[in-house]
C-alpha positions as CSV (number, residue, x, y, z in Angstrom):
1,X,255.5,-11.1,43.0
2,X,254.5,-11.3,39.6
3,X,251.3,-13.7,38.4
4,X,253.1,-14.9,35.2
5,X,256.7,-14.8,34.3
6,X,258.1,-11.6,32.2
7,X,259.3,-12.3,29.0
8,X,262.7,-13.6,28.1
9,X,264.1,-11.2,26.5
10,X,266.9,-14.0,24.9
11,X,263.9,-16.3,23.5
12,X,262.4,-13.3,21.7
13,X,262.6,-13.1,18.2
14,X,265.1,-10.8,17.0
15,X,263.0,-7.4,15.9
16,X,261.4,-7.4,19.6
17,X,264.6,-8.8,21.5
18,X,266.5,-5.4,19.1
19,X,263.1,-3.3,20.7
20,X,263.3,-4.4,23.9
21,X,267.3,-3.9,24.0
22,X,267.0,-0.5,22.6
23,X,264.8,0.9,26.0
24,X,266.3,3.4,28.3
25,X,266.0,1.3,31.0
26,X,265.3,-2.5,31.6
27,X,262.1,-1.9,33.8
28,X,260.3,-5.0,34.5
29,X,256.8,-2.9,33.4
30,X,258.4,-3.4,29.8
31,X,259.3,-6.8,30.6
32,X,256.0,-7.8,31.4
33,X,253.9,-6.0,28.6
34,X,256.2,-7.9,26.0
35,X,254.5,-11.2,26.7
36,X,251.9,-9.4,24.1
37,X,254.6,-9.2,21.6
38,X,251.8,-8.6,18.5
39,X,250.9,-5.0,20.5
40,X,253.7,-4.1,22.7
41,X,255.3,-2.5,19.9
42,X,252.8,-0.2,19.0
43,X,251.9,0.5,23.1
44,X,255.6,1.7,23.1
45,X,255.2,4.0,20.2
46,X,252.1,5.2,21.6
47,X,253.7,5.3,25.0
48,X,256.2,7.3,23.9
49,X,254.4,9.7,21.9
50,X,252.6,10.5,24.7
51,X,255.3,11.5,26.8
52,X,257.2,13.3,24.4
53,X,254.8,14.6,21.4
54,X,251.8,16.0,22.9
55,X,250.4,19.6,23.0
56,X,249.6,19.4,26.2
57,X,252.3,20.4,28.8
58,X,254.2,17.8,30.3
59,X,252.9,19.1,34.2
60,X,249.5,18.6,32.9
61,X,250.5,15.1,31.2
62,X,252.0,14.3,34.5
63,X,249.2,15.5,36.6
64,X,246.5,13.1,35.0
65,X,248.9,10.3,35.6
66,X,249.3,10.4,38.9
67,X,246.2,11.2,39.3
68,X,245.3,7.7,37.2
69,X,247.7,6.1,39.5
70,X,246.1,7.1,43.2
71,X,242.0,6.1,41.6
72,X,243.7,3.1,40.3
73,X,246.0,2.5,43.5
74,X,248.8,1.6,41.1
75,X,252.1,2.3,43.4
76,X,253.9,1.5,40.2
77,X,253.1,3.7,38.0
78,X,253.2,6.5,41.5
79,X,256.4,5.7,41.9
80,X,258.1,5.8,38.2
81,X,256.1,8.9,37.4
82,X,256.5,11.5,40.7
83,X,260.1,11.8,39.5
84,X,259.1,12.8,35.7
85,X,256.7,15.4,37.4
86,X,258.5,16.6,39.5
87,X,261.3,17.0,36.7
88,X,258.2,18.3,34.9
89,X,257.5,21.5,37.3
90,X,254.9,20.1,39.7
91,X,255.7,20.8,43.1
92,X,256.6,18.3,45.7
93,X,253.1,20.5,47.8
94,X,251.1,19.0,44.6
95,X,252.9,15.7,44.6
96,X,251.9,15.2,48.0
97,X,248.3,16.6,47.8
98,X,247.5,14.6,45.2
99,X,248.3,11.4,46.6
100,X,246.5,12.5,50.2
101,X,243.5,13.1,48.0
102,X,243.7,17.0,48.4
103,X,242.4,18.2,45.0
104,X,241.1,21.5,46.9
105,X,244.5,22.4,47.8
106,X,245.4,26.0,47.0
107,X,248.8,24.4,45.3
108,X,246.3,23.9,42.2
109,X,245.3,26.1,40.0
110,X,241.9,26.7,38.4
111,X,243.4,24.7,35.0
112,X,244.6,22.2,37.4
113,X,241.9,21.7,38.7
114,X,239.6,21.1,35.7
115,X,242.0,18.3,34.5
116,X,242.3,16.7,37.8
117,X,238.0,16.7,37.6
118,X,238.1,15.5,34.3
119,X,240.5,12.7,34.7
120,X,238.3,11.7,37.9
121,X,235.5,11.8,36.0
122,X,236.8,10.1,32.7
123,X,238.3,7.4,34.4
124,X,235.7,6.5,37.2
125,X,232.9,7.4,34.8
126,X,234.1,7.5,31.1
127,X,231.7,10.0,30.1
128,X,232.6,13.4,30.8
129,X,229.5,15.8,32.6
130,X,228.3,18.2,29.8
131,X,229.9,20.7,32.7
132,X,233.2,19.5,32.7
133,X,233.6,19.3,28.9
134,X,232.5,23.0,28.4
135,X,234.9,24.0,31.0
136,X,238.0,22.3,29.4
137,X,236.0,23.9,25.3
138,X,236.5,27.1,27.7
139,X,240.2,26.1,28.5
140,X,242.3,23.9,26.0
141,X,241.8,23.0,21.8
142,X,240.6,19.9,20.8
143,X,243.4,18.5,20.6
144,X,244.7,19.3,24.2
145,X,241.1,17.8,25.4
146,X,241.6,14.7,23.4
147,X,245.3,13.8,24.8
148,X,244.2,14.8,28.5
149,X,241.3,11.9,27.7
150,X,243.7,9.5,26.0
151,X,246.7,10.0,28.6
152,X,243.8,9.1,31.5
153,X,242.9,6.0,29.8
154,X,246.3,4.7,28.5
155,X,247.3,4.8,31.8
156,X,244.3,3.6,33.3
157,X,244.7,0.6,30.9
158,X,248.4,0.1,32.0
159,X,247.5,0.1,36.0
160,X,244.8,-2.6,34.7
161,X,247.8,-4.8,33.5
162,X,250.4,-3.9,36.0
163,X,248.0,-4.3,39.3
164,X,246.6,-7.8,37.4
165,X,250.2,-9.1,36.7
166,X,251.6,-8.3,39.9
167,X,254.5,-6.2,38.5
168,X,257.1,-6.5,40.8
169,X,258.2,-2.5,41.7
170,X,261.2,-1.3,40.0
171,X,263.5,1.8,41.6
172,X,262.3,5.1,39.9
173,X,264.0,5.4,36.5
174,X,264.4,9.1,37.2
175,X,262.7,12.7,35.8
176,X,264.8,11.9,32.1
177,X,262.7,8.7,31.7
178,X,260.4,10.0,29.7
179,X,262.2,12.0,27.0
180,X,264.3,9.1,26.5
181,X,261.6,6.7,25.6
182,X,260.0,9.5,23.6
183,X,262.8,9.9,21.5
184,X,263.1,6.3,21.1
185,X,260.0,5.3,19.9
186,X,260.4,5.1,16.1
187,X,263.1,2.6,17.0
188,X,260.3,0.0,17.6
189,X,259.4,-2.4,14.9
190,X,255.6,-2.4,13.5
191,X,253.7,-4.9,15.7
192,X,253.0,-8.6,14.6
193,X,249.7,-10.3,13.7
């Protein structure tokens, strides 16, 4: 049950009541994180543009996600995101090694292995070993290495709120989840403040 009540989406002020209206789906994660109403906004812009603008391939998006969501024993953000994986070409043999813990499991790859070290290691640690940075130089550009770090700690920061709150679970929104809120996000007004 959740610690404070989610925001009232009828006592909002127009621009974030239009925001909030404007979502693919009415998940009470959204709910909850507009109770900031100055940075929601701009959390759902940068939400979105992670799971719809990045260089990085939406399996390896995916993979550091749900691998945030097992160190941070979020079941909510498990549960909305094995469905976007899956729809995102992991296999239900890596869905299920990852959240037994299995990260030596011949489903991975080499590359899949790297980012599930480095998102262990960014999130438990925050600074990358000199090891595991030259091996993901070795692997991906800059750019690549930055979004693996950034998608590990937005969603590290989002278990921090949901697991805090109490989020009550929602039903998985489904594997289109994501490419709808990506190609929503410019529908979000600038935040307040």
């Amino acid at each position: 049950m959740a610690r404070i009540p989610y925001y009232d989406p009828d006592s909002a002020p127009a621009e974030l009541s239009d925001a909030l209206e404007k979502l693919p789906a009415k998940l009470n994660v959204f709910r909850m994180l507009a109770n900031a109403d100055t940075l929601f906004p701009s959390w759902a812009r940068l939400g979105g543009a992670i799971l719809g603008r990045m260089k990085l391939s939406p399996k390896l998006r995916e993979l550091v996600i749900l691998r945030v969501a097992r160190i941070s024993d979020c079941d909510y953000e498990w549960t909305q995101h094995v469905p976007i994986a899956l729809g995102a070409g992991m296999t239900d043999a890596q869905v299920a090694a990852l959240e037994t813990g299995r990260d030596d499991d011949p489903c991975f790859d080499e590359t899949e292995r790297l980012v599930l070290r480095a998102t262990d290691e960014s999130t438990r640690d925050v600074r990358l070993p000199q090891a595991t940075f030259d091996a993901l130089l070795a692997r991906f550009d800059r750019r690549e290495i930055v979004e693996i770090l950034m998608t590990a700690g937005f969603y590290r920061a989002l278990a921090t709120v949901l697991e805090s709150t109490g989020v009550d679970p929602d039903p998985p929104a489904g594997a289109e989840i994501a490419g709808e809120i990506a190609r929503r996000l410019d529908s979000f007004p600038r935040g307040r403040g």
